[in-house]
C-alpha positions in Angstrom: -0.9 -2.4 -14.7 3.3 -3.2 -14.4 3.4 -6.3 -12.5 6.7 -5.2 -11.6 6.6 -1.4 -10.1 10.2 -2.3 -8.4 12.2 -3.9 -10.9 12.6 -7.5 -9.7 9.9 -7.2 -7.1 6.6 -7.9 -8.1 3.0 -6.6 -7.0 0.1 -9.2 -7.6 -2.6 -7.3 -8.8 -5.3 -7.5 -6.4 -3.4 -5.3 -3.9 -3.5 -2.5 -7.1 -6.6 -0.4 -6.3 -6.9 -0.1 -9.8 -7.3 -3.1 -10.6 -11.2 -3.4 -9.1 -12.3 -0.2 -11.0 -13.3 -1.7 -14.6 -14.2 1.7 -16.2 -10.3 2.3 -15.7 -8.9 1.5 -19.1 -5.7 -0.4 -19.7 -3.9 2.7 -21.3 -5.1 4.9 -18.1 -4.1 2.5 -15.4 -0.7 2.0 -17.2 0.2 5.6 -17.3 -0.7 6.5 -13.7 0.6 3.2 -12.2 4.1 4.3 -11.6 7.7 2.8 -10.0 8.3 4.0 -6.6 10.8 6.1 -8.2 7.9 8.5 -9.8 7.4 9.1 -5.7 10.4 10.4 -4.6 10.7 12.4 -7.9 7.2 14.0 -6.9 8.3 14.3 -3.4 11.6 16.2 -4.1 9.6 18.4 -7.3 6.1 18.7 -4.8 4.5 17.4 -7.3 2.6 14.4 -5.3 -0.8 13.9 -6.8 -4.0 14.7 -4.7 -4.7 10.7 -3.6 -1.9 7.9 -4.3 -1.6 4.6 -3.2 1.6 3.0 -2.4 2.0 -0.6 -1.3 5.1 -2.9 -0.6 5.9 -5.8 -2.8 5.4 -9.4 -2.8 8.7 -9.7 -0.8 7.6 -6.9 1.5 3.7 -7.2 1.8 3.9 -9.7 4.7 1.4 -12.0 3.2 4.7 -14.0 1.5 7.6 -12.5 3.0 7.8 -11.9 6.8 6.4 -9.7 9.5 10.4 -8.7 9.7 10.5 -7.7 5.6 7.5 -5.7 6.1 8.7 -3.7 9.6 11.8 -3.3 7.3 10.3 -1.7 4.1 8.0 0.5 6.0 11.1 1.9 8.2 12.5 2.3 4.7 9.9 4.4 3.0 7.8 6.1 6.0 10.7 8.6 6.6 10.2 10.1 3.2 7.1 10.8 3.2 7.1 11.9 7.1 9.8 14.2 5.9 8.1 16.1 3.1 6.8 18.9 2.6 3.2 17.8 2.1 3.1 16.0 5.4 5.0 18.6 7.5 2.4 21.4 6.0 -0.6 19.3 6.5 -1.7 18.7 3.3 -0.8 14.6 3.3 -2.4 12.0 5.4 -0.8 8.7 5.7 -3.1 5.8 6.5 -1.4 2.4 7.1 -3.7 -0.3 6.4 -3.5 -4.4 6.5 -6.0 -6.1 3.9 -6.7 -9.2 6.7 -6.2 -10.3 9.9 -3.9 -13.2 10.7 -6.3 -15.6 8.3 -4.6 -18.7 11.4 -7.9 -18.6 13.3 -10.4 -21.1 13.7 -13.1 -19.5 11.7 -10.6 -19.0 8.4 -12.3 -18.2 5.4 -14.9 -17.0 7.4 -17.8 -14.2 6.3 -16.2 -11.4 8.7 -18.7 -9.4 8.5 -20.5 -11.7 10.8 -17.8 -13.0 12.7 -16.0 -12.2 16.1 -12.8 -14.6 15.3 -9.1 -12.7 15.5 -8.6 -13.4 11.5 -11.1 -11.1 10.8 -9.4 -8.0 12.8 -7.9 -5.8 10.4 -5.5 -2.5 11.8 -5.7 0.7 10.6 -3.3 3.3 11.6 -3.6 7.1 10.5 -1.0 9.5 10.7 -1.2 13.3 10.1 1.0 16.0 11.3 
């Protein structure tokens, strides 16, 4: 998998779905794991595959850059795919998903599963026309 779907802005590979399927070989992975430019090329062809993740960058993903950087890059990219023609027929759903919770409280590194603590809250937002 590219380390580097953005040129200059890497993608550490745990936030790659792919990267927790082990039957997916390294030649598959590589050519299905595409730039973000493959997306708008889809987009404006209607070619967008049935299920695709995106995700921001290490700049963007708010883990290492800021709440501000992410706000920013998802302002940046949600209009083209609010926009398209998949969304605006109903055939996309957009789900908007954080991988933690703020990770500050008390209990961090807690088992969530069992826990009530704030860290372990995780937002999910769906949006479909």
């Amino acid at each position: 998998m590219p380390a580097d779907v953005e040129p200059g802005r890497p993608v550490r590979a745990p936030a790659q779905p792919a990267h927790y399927f082990t039957d997916i070989t390294s030649t598959s992975c590589k050519a299905n794991d595409l730039p973000y430019a493959a997306l708008a090329t889809d987009l404006a062809n209607h070619t967008v595959p049935g299920f695709l993740v995106h995700h921001p960058n290490l700049n963007d993903d708010m883990h290492n850059g800021s709440v501000a950087a992410g706000d920013t890059w998802l302002s940046t990219h949600l209009p083209a795919l609010l926009g398209s023609t998949e969304y605006t027929s109903g055939s996309m759903v957009i789900f908007l998903m954080w991988d933690e919770g703020s990770g500050g409280g008390t209990l961090k590194g807690t088992d969530c599963t069992t826990s009530a603590d704030k860290s372990c809250h995780v937002p999910l937002i769906v949006i479909s026309p």
